[in-house]
ZAMARGU-4260 file (C-alpha; in steps of 0.2 Angstrom, whole numbers, plus 5000, padded with zeros to 4 digits):
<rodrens>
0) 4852/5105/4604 | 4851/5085/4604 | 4856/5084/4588 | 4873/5091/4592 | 4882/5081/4603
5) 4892/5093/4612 | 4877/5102/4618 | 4868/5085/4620 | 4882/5080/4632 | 4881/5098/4639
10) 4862/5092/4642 | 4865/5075/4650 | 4878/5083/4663 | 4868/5099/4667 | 4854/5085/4673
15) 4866/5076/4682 | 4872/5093/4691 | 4855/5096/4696 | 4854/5078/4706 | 4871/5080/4712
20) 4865/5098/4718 | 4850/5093/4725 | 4859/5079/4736 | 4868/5092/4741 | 4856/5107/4746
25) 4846/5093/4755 | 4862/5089/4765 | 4866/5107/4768 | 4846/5110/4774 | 4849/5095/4786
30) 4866/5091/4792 | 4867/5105/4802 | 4849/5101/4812 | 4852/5081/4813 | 4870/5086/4819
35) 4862/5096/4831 | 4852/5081/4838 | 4866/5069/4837 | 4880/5081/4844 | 4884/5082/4864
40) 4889/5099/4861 | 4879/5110/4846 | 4896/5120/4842 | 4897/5105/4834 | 4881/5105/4824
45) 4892/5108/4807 | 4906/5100/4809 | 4897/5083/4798 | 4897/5096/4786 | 4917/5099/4787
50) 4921/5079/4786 | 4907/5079/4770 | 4917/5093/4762 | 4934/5085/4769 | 4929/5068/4760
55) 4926/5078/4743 | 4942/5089/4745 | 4951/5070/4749 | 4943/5063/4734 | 4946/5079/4722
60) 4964/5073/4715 | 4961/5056/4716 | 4946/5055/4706 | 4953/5067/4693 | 4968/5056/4689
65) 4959/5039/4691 | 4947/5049/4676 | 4962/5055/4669 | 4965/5034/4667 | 4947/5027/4666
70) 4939/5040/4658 | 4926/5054/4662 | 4911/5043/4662 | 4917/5028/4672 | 4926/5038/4683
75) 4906/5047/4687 | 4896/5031/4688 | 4907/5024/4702 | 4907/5041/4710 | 4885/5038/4711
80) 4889/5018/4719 | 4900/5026/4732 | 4887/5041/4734 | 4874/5026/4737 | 4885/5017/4751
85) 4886/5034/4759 | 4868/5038/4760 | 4864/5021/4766 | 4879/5024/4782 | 4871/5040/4786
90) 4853/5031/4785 | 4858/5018/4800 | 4870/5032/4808 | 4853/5041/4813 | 4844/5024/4817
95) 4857/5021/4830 | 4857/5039/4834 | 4878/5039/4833 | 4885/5055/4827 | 4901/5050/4822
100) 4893/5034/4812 | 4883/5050/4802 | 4898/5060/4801 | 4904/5045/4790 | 4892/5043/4780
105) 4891/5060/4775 | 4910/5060/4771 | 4907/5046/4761 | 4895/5055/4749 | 4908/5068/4748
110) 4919/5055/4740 | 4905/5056/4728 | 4906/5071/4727 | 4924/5072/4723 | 4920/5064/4706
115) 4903/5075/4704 | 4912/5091/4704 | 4922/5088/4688 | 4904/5087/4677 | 4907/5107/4673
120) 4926/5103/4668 | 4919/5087/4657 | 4907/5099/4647 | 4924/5110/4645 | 4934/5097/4638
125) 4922/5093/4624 | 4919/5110/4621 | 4928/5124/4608 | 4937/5137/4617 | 4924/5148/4612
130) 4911/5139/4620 | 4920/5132/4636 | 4914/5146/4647 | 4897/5143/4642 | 4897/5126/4644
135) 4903/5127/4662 | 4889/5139/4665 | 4876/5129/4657 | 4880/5114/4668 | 4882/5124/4685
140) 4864/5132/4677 | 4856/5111/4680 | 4860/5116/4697 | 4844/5127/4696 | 4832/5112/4698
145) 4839/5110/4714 | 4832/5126/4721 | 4816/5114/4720 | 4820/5098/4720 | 4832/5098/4736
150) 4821/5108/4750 | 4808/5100/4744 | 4814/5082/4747 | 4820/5087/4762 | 4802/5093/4768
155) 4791/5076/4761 | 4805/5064/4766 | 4808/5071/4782 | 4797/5058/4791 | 4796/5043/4777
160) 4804/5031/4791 | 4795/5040/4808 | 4800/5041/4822 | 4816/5040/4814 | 4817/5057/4807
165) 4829/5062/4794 | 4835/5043/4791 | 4821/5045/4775 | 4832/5059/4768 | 4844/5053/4766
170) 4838/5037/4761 | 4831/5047/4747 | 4851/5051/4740 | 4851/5033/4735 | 4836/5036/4722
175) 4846/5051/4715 | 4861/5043/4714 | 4853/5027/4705 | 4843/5039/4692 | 4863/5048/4688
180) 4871/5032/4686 | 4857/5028/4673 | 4859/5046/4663 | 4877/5045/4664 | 4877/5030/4653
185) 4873/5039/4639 | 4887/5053/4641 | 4900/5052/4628 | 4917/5061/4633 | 4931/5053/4622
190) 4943/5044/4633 | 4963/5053/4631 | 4974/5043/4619 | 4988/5031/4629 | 5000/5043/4620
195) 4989/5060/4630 | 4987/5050/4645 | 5009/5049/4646 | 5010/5066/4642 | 5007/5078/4658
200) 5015/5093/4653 | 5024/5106/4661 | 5028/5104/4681 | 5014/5108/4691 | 5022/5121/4702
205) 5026/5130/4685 | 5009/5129/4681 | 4999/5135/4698 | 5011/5150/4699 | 5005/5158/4683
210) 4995/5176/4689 | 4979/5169/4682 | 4978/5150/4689 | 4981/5161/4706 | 4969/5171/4704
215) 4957/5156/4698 | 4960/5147/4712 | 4959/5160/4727 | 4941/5165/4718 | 4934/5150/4718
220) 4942/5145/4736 | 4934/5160/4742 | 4917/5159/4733 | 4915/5142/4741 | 4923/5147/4761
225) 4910/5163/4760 | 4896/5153/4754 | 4899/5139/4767 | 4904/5150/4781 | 4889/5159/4781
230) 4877/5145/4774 | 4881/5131/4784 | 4874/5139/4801 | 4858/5146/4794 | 4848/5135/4797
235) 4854/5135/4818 | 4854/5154/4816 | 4834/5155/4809 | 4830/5142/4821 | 4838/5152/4835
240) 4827/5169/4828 | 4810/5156/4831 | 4808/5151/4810 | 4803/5135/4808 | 4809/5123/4794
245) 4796/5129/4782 | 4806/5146/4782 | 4823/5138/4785 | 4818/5127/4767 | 4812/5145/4760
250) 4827/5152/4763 | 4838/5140/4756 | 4829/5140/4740 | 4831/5158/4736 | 4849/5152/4740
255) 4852/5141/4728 | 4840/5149/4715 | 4852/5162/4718 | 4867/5150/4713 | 4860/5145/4697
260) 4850/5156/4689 | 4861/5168/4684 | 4871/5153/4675 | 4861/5154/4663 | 4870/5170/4655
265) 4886/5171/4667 | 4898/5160/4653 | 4889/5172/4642 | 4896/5186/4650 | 4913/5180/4654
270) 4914/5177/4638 | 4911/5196/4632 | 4920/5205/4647 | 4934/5193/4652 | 4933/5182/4670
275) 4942/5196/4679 | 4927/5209/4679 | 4915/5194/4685 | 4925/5189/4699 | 4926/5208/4706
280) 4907/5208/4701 | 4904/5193/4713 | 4915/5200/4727 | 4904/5215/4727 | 4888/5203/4728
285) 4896/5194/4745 | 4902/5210/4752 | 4882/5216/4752 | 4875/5201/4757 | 4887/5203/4774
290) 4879/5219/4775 | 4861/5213/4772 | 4861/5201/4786 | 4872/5212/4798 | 4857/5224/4797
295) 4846/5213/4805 | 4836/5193/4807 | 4819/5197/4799 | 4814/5181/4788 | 4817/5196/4771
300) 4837/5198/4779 | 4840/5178/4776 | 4831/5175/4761 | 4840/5192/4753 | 4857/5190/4760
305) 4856/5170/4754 | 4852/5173/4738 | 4864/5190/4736 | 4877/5176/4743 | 4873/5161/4728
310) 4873/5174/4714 | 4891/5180/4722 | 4897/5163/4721 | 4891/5160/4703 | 4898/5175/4698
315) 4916/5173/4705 | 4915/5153/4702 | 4912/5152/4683 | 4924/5165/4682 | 4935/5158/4691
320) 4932/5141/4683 | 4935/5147/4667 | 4950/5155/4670 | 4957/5138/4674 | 4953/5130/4657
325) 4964/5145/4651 | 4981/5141/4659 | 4983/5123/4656 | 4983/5112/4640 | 4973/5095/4637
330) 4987/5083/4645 | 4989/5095/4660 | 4972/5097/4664 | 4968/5081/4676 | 4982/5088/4689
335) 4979/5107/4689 | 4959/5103/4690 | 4963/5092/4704 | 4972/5102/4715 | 4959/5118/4712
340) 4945/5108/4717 | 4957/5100/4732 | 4962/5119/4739 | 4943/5124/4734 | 4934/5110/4746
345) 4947/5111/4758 | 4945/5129/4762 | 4924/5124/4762 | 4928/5110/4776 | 4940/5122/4786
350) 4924/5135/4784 | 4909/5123/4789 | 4919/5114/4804 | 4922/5132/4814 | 4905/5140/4806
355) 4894/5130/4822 | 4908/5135/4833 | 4908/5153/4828 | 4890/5157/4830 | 4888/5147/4846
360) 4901/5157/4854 | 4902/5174/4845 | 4883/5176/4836 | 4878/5180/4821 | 4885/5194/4817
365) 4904/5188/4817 | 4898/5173/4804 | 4896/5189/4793 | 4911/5200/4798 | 4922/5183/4794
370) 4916/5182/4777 | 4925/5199/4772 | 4944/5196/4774 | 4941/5181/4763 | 4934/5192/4750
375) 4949/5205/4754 | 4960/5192/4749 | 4954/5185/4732 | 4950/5205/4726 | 4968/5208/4730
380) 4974/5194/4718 | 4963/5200/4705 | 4964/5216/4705 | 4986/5214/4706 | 4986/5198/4694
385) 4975/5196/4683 | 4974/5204/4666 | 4957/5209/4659 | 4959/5196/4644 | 4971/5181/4643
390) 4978/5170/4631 | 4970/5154/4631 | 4981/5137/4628 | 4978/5127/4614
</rodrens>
Protein backbone atom coordinates (compact mmCIF):
# COMPACT_ATOMS: atom_id res chain seq x y z
CA UNK A 1 0.00 0.00 0.00
CA UNK A 2 2.88 2.65 0.55
CA UNK A 3 4.17 2.16 -2.55
CA UNK A 4 1.12 3.42 -4.29
CA UNK A 5 0.67 6.94 -3.76
CA UNK A 6 -3.02 7.23 -3.82
CA UNK A 7 -3.49 4.72 -1.08
CA UNK A 8 -0.34 6.03 0.70
CA UNK A 9 -2.16 9.47 0.74
CA UNK A 10 -5.43 7.45 1.69
CA UNK A 11 -2.97 6.35 4.74
CA UNK A 12 -1.71 9.65 5.75
CA UNK A 13 -5.38 11.14 5.97
CA UNK A 14 -6.97 8.13 7.56
CA UNK A 15 -4.29 8.86 10.42
CA UNK A 16 -5.02 12.38 10.48
CA UNK A 17 -9.02 11.55 10.77
CA UNK A 18 -8.35 9.43 13.75
CA UNK A 19 -6.58 12.71 15.54
CA UNK A 20 -9.16 14.98 14.16
CA UNK A 21 -11.82 12.37 15.64
CA UNK A 22 -10.27 11.82 18.74
CA UNK A 23 -10.34 15.66 19.52
CA UNK A 24 -13.46 15.47 18.78
CA UNK A 25 -14.92 12.37 20.77
CA UNK A 26 -12.91 13.88 23.83
CA UNK A 27 -14.83 17.07 23.25
CA UNK A 28 -18.13 15.34 22.87
CA UNK A 29 -17.31 13.14 26.27
CA UNK A 30 -16.55 16.57 28.07
CA UNK A 31 -18.28 19.63 26.83
CA UNK A 32 -21.43 18.64 27.99
CA UNK A 33 -20.06 17.97 31.81
CA UNK A 34 -17.66 21.09 31.83
CA UNK A 35 -20.74 22.96 30.39
CA UNK A 36 -22.60 21.67 33.08
CA UNK A 37 -20.11 23.30 35.65
CA UNK A 38 -19.52 26.41 33.96
CA UNK A 39 -23.39 27.03 33.08
CA UNK A 40 -26.02 29.10 35.39
CA UNK A 41 -28.60 26.91 34.00
CA UNK A 42 -27.77 23.15 32.88
CA UNK A 43 -30.38 23.20 29.91
CA UNK A 44 -27.54 24.85 28.86
CA UNK A 45 -24.90 22.15 29.46
CA UNK A 46 -24.73 21.57 25.42
CA UNK A 47 -25.10 24.54 24.08
CA UNK A 48 -20.78 24.85 23.79
CA UNK A 49 -21.40 21.98 21.84
CA UNK A 50 -23.91 24.07 19.21
CA UNK A 51 -21.28 27.13 19.00
CA UNK A 52 -18.39 24.17 18.29
CA UNK A 53 -20.54 22.73 15.62
CA UNK A 54 -21.66 26.52 14.54
CA UNK A 55 -17.73 27.42 14.15
CA UNK A 56 -17.29 24.28 11.77
CA UNK A 57 -20.48 24.78 9.80
CA UNK A 58 -19.09 28.86 9.72
CA UNK A 59 -15.96 27.57 8.49
CA UNK A 60 -17.16 24.67 6.04
CA UNK A 61 -17.43 27.04 2.86
CA UNK A 62 -14.75 29.10 3.50
CA UNK A 63 -12.23 26.68 3.93
CA UNK A 64 -13.29 24.64 1.02
CA UNK A 65 -12.79 27.57 -1.39
CA UNK A 66 -9.79 29.17 0.37
CA UNK A 67 -8.37 25.14 -0.56
CA UNK A 68 -9.94 25.45 -3.56
CA UNK A 69 -6.95 28.49 -3.93
CA UNK A 70 -4.26 27.26 -1.53
CA UNK A 71 -4.53 23.90 -2.13
CA UNK A 72 -5.61 20.75 0.00
CA UNK A 73 -2.63 20.47 2.12
CA UNK A 74 -2.06 24.08 3.21
CA UNK A 75 -5.46 24.68 3.48
CA UNK A 76 -5.29 21.61 6.55
CA UNK A 77 -2.09 22.66 8.16
CA UNK A 78 -3.65 26.03 9.08
CA UNK A 79 -6.91 24.33 10.02
CA UNK A 80 -4.30 22.34 12.95
CA UNK A 81 -2.73 26.14 14.12
CA UNK A 82 -6.19 27.42 14.45
CA UNK A 83 -7.29 24.05 16.15
CA UNK A 84 -4.19 24.95 18.60
CA UNK A 85 -5.37 28.64 19.39
CA UNK A 86 -8.76 26.96 20.32
CA UNK A 87 -7.70 24.48 22.60
CA UNK A 88 -5.45 26.91 24.33
CA UNK A 89 -9.00 29.48 24.71
CA UNK A 90 -10.86 26.62 26.16
CA UNK A 91 -7.74 25.71 28.45
CA UNK A 92 -7.84 29.49 30.27
CA UNK A 93 -11.82 29.50 29.81
CA UNK A 94 -11.94 26.70 32.53
CA UNK A 95 -9.04 28.36 34.58
CA UNK A 96 -11.13 31.50 34.82
CA UNK A 97 -14.27 29.24 35.20
CA UNK A 98 -16.03 31.60 32.31
CA UNK A 99 -18.48 29.77 30.14
CA UNK A 100 -18.88 31.88 27.51
CA UNK A 101 -14.73 32.34 27.27
CA UNK A 102 -14.99 28.13 26.70
CA UNK A 103 -17.88 28.42 24.45
CA UNK A 104 -15.18 30.30 22.32
CA UNK A 105 -12.73 28.39 22.48
CA UNK A 106 -14.45 25.37 21.47
CA UNK A 107 -15.94 27.32 18.47
CA UNK A 108 -12.65 27.93 17.61
CA UNK A 109 -11.57 24.32 17.28
CA UNK A 110 -14.60 24.02 15.11
CA UNK A 111 -12.99 26.34 12.67
CA UNK A 112 -10.49 23.63 12.61
CA UNK A 113 -12.73 21.46 12.11
CA UNK A 114 -14.27 23.14 9.16
CA UNK A 115 -11.00 22.36 7.18
CA UNK A 116 -10.72 18.67 8.87
CA UNK A 117 -13.88 17.47 7.56
CA UNK A 118 -12.89 17.79 3.84
CA UNK A 119 -9.85 14.88 4.56
CA UNK A 120 -12.64 12.20 3.21
CA UNK A 121 -13.28 14.42 0.03
CA UNK A 122 -9.31 14.98 -0.43
CA UNK A 123 -8.86 11.03 -0.55
CA UNK A 124 -11.86 11.30 -3.24
CA UNK A 125 -10.25 13.76 -5.50
CA UNK A 126 -7.12 11.69 -5.91
CA UNK A 127 -8.84 8.69 -6.22
CA UNK A 128 -10.60 6.73 -9.69
CA UNK A 129 -14.08 6.84 -9.82
CA UNK A 130 -14.01 3.31 -8.91
CA UNK A 131 -12.18 3.78 -5.97
CA UNK A 132 -13.72 7.05 -4.50
CA UNK A 133 -16.21 5.27 -2.39
CA UNK A 134 -13.60 3.31 -0.78
CA UNK A 135 -11.42 5.80 -0.24
CA UNK A 136 -13.95 7.92 1.80
CA UNK A 137 -14.57 4.89 3.83
CA UNK A 138 -11.07 4.12 4.53
CA UNK A 139 -10.44 7.63 5.87
CA UNK A 140 -13.78 7.81 7.89
CA UNK A 141 -12.50 3.93 9.03
CA UNK A 142 -8.83 6.21 10.74
CA UNK A 143 -11.73 7.29 12.80
CA UNK A 144 -11.76 4.03 14.51
CA UNK A 145 -8.63 4.71 16.64
CA UNK A 146 -10.60 7.36 18.20
CA UNK A 147 -12.91 4.83 19.89
CA UNK A 148 -9.53 4.38 22.05
CA UNK A 149 -7.56 7.15 21.85
CA UNK A 150 -10.34 9.96 22.62
CA UNK A 151 -12.14 8.47 25.98
CA UNK A 152 -9.18 7.40 26.86
CA UNK A 153 -7.43 10.80 26.90
CA UNK A 154 -10.22 12.25 28.43
CA UNK A 155 -9.95 9.81 31.47
CA UNK A 156 -5.87 10.27 32.14
CA UNK A 157 -5.90 13.98 31.26
CA UNK A 158 -8.83 14.75 33.19
CA UNK A 159 -6.80 15.85 36.18
CA UNK A 160 -3.27 16.76 34.50
CA UNK A 161 -3.57 20.58 35.74
CA UNK A 162 -5.75 19.60 39.27
CA UNK A 163 -7.80 21.24 40.74
CA UNK A 164 -8.37 22.76 37.55
CA UNK A 165 -10.23 19.71 36.01
CA UNK A 166 -10.79 19.32 32.46
CA UNK A 167 -8.31 22.51 31.53
CA UNK A 168 -5.62 19.27 30.95
CA UNK A 169 -7.89 17.95 28.18
CA UNK A 170 -8.10 20.03 26.44
CA UNK A 171 -4.71 21.14 26.75
CA UNK A 172 -4.08 17.68 25.31
CA UNK A 173 -5.86 18.86 21.57
CA UNK A 174 -2.74 21.05 21.20
CA UNK A 175 -0.46 17.78 21.07
CA UNK A 176 -2.93 16.24 18.46
CA UNK A 177 -3.07 18.90 16.50
CA UNK A 178 0.84 19.55 16.44
CA UNK A 179 1.39 15.65 15.56
CA UNK A 180 -1.46 16.33 12.21
CA UNK A 181 0.33 19.31 11.32
CA UNK A 182 3.53 17.16 11.18
CA UNK A 183 1.87 14.13 9.09
CA UNK A 184 0.07 16.38 6.76
CA UNK A 185 3.43 17.58 5.51
CA UNK A 186 3.78 14.61 3.78
CA UNK A 187 0.39 14.43 1.94
CA UNK A 188 0.54 15.00 -1.70
CA UNK A 189 -2.89 16.22 -3.31
CA UNK A 190 -2.05 18.10 -6.68
CA UNK A 191 -2.98 21.53 -6.39
CA UNK A 192 -6.07 22.54 -9.53
CA UNK A 193 -4.39 24.29 -12.46
CA UNK A 194 -5.16 28.38 -12.63
CA UNK A 195 -7.00 27.24 -15.74
CA UNK A 196 -9.42 24.61 -13.21
CA UNK A 197 -9.35 27.12 -10.38
CA UNK A 198 -11.43 29.83 -13.08
CA UNK A 199 -13.52 27.34 -14.11
CA UNK A 200 -16.66 26.64 -11.55
CA UNK A 201 -18.99 24.93 -13.64
CA UNK A 202 -22.60 25.00 -13.86
CA UNK A 203 -24.69 27.34 -11.19
CA UNK A 204 -24.84 26.16 -8.02
CA UNK A 205 -28.50 26.13 -7.67
CA UNK A 206 -28.62 23.91 -10.82
CA UNK A 207 -26.40 21.71 -9.21
CA UNK A 208 -27.98 21.12 -5.52
CA UNK A 209 -31.45 20.59 -7.15
CA UNK A 210 -30.31 17.41 -8.87
CA UNK A 211 -32.61 14.37 -7.11
CA UNK A 212 -29.33 12.77 -5.96
CA UNK A 213 -27.27 15.89 -4.35
CA UNK A 214 -30.86 16.16 -2.39
CA UNK A 215 -30.90 13.10 -1.34
CA UNK A 216 -27.01 13.29 -0.36
CA UNK A 217 -27.37 16.10 1.44
CA UNK A 218 -30.55 15.41 3.59
CA UNK A 219 -28.74 11.92 4.45
CA UNK A 220 -25.87 13.24 5.74
CA UNK A 221 -27.67 16.21 7.45
CA UNK A 222 -29.72 13.69 9.06
CA UNK A 223 -27.02 11.21 9.89
CA UNK A 224 -25.18 14.00 11.76
CA UNK A 225 -28.64 15.94 13.60
CA UNK A 226 -29.60 12.13 15.02
CA UNK A 227 -26.23 11.41 15.90
CA UNK A 228 -25.94 14.73 17.85
CA UNK A 229 -29.38 14.90 19.19
CA UNK A 230 -29.13 11.88 20.89
CA UNK A 231 -25.15 11.87 21.64
CA UNK A 232 -24.69 15.20 22.92
CA UNK A 233 -26.86 14.73 26.19
CA UNK A 234 -25.59 11.07 27.09
CA UNK A 235 -23.41 11.90 29.01
CA UNK A 236 -26.20 14.32 31.44
CA UNK A 237 -28.55 11.54 30.80
CA UNK A 238 -26.11 8.41 32.25
CA UNK A 239 -25.09 10.72 35.02
CA UNK A 240 -28.64 11.50 35.77
CA UNK A 241 -29.34 7.30 35.76
CA UNK A 242 -26.18 7.28 38.67
CA UNK A 243 -23.10 6.09 35.86
CA UNK A 244 -20.17 7.54 36.58
CA UNK A 245 -17.54 8.70 33.95
CA UNK A 246 -15.87 5.29 33.74
CA UNK A 247 -19.49 4.06 32.15
CA UNK A 248 -20.20 7.46 30.32
CA UNK A 249 -16.30 6.81 28.54
CA UNK A 250 -17.64 3.16 27.98
CA UNK A 251 -20.41 4.10 26.26
CA UNK A 252 -18.94 6.53 24.14
CA UNK A 253 -16.47 4.15 22.94
CA UNK A 254 -18.90 1.61 21.71
CA UNK A 255 -20.17 4.82 19.92
CA UNK A 256 -17.67 5.56 18.07
CA UNK A 257 -16.35 2.05 17.53
CA UNK A 258 -19.71 1.89 16.03
CA UNK A 259 -18.87 4.86 13.75
CA UNK A 260 -15.91 3.36 12.26
CA UNK A 261 -15.78 -0.04 12.19
CA UNK A 262 -17.99 -0.73 9.81
CA UNK A 263 -15.90 1.76 7.29
CA UNK A 264 -13.89 -0.66 6.88
CA UNK A 265 -16.21 -2.42 4.04
CA UNK A 266 -19.19 0.39 3.89
CA UNK A 267 -17.35 1.99 0.50
CA UNK A 268 -17.06 -1.70 -0.31
CA UNK A 269 -20.56 -2.07 -0.16
CA UNK A 270 -21.69 1.17 -1.80
CA UNK A 271 -19.73 0.32 -4.35
CA UNK A 272 -21.62 -3.05 -5.13
CA UNK A 273 -25.31 -2.04 -4.18
CA UNK A 274 -25.33 1.70 -5.11
CA UNK A 275 -25.48 4.64 -2.04
CA UNK A 276 -29.36 4.53 -2.06
CA UNK A 277 -29.75 0.88 -0.26
CA UNK A 278 -26.99 1.94 2.36
CA UNK A 279 -28.68 5.17 3.39
CA UNK A 280 -32.22 3.11 3.84
CA UNK A 281 -29.90 0.68 5.60
CA UNK A 282 -28.64 3.30 8.03
CA UNK A 283 -32.02 4.80 8.61
CA UNK A 284 -33.22 1.51 9.75
CA UNK A 285 -30.01 1.32 12.15
CA UNK A 286 -31.24 4.83 13.87
CA UNK A 287 -34.75 4.02 13.84
CA UNK A 288 -33.82 0.84 16.31
CA UNK A 289 -31.35 2.53 18.22
CA UNK A 290 -34.59 5.00 19.33
CA UNK A 291 -36.29 1.95 20.19
CA UNK A 292 -33.31 0.41 22.18
CA UNK A 293 -33.04 3.30 24.55
CA UNK A 294 -36.90 4.03 24.68
CA UNK A 295 -36.92 0.60 26.22
CA UNK A 296 -35.08 1.48 29.10
CA UNK A 297 -31.64 3.28 31.04
CA UNK A 298 -29.61 -0.01 32.00
CA UNK A 299 -25.77 0.76 31.26
CA UNK A 300 -26.63 -2.43 28.04
CA UNK A 301 -29.48 0.26 26.69
CA UNK A 302 -26.71 3.17 26.11
CA UNK A 303 -23.82 1.23 25.09
CA UNK A 304 -26.30 -0.62 22.34
CA UNK A 305 -28.41 2.02 21.32
CA UNK A 306 -24.95 4.36 20.92
CA UNK A 307 -23.25 2.03 18.87
CA UNK A 308 -26.70 0.94 16.76
CA UNK A 309 -26.64 5.06 16.42
CA UNK A 310 -22.70 5.34 14.96
CA UNK A 311 -23.03 2.32 12.66
CA UNK A 312 -26.39 4.21 11.33
CA UNK A 313 -24.44 7.36 10.75
CA UNK A 314 -21.62 5.44 8.75
CA UNK A 315 -24.05 3.78 6.80
CA UNK A 316 -26.12 6.82 5.68
CA UNK A 317 -22.80 9.24 5.64
CA UNK A 318 -20.55 7.42 3.28
CA UNK A 319 -23.50 6.88 1.29
CA UNK A 320 -24.37 9.93 1.23
CA UNK A 321 -20.80 11.20 0.91
CA UNK A 322 -20.46 9.33 -1.96
CA UNK A 323 -23.39 10.29 -3.80
CA UNK A 324 -22.10 13.80 -3.75
CA UNK A 325 -18.74 12.95 -5.69
CA UNK A 326 -21.28 11.70 -8.21
CA UNK A 327 -23.14 14.96 -9.04
CA UNK A 328 -20.61 17.39 -9.51
CA UNK A 329 -17.32 17.60 -11.82
CA UNK A 330 -13.67 18.51 -10.55
CA UNK A 331 -14.10 22.47 -11.01
CA UNK A 332 -17.47 22.19 -9.25
CA UNK A 333 -16.51 20.41 -6.43
CA UNK A 334 -14.99 23.13 -3.87
CA UNK A 335 -18.76 25.00 -3.79
CA UNK A 336 -21.14 21.92 -3.81
CA UNK A 337 -18.76 20.25 -0.95
CA UNK A 338 -18.85 23.33 0.86
CA UNK A 339 -22.42 24.00 1.14
CA UNK A 340 -23.04 19.93 2.07
CA UNK A 341 -20.92 20.18 4.87
CA UNK A 342 -22.26 23.96 5.80
CA UNK A 343 -26.14 22.50 5.84
CA UNK A 344 -24.65 19.14 7.47
CA UNK A 345 -23.05 21.05 10.55
CA UNK A 346 -25.57 23.56 10.73
CA UNK A 347 -28.27 21.14 11.19
CA UNK A 348 -25.67 19.22 14.13
CA UNK A 349 -25.32 22.87 15.96
CA UNK A 350 -29.29 23.44 15.71
CA UNK A 351 -29.34 19.70 17.24
CA UNK A 352 -26.63 19.92 20.11
CA UNK A 353 -28.01 23.69 21.23
CA UNK A 354 -31.71 22.26 22.04
CA UNK A 355 -30.49 18.53 22.97
CA UNK A 356 -29.65 20.01 26.81
CA UNK A 357 -32.78 21.78 26.69
CA UNK A 358 -34.80 19.06 25.58
CA UNK A 359 -33.84 16.56 28.17
CA UNK A 360 -33.82 18.90 30.99
CA UNK A 361 -37.29 19.73 30.35
CA UNK A 362 -38.98 16.80 28.55
CA UNK A 363 -36.60 13.51 29.72
CA UNK A 364 -35.10 11.22 27.92
CA UNK A 365 -37.42 9.60 26.12
CA UNK A 366 -38.34 12.84 23.76
CA UNK A 367 -34.39 13.10 22.96
CA UNK A 368 -35.35 9.73 21.19
CA UNK A 369 -38.84 10.37 19.93
CA UNK A 370 -37.16 13.72 18.12
CA UNK A 371 -34.71 11.60 16.43
CA UNK A 372 -37.38 9.85 14.07
CA UNK A 373 -39.03 12.76 12.03
CA UNK A 374 -35.54 13.52 10.87
CA UNK A 375 -35.09 10.02 9.78
CA UNK A 376 -38.76 10.34 8.18
CA UNK A 377 -37.62 13.10 6.21
CA UNK A 378 -34.27 11.85 4.60
CA UNK A 379 -36.08 8.15 3.68
CA UNK A 380 -38.70 10.18 2.03
CA UNK A 381 -36.05 11.68 -0.35
CA UNK A 382 -34.48 8.56 -1.05
CA UNK A 383 -36.93 6.47 -1.29
CA UNK A 384 -38.90 9.39 -4.08
CA UNK A 385 -35.42 10.68 -5.59
CA UNK A 386 -32.84 8.64 -5.71
CA UNK A 387 -32.29 6.00 -8.30
CA UNK A 388 -30.64 2.63 -7.26
CA UNK A 389 -27.40 3.53 -9.52
CA UNK A 390 -26.36 6.90 -11.04
CA UNK A 391 -24.11 8.19 -13.55
CA UNK A 392 -21.22 9.41 -12.25
CA UNK A 393 -19.54 12.88 -13.76
CA UNK A 394 -16.28 12.70 -15.30
Amino acid sequence: MLNDPVRRNVLLLAVCQALYISATTLMIVTVPLVGKTLADDPGWATAPLFFHHAGVMSASIPASLLMRRIGRRAGFMLGTVIGCVGALVAVQAIYDMSYWGFCLGVAIVGWFNGFAIFYRFAAADIATPEFRPKAISLVLAGGLLAAVIGPELAKHTLDWLAPVFYAGSYLSLVGLYVLSFCLLAFVKIPRMSAEDRRDTGRPLLEILSQPACIVAILASAAAYSTMSLVMSPTPLAMEACGFDTDDTFTVMQAHVVGMYLPAFFTGHLVSRFGARPIILAGIALIAVCAAVNLSGVALVHFAVALFLNGVGWNFMFVGGSSLLTEVHTPAERAKVQGVHDFVVFGSIAVSALFSGRILEDFGWDWINIGILPMIAVSLLATLILAGPRRQRLA
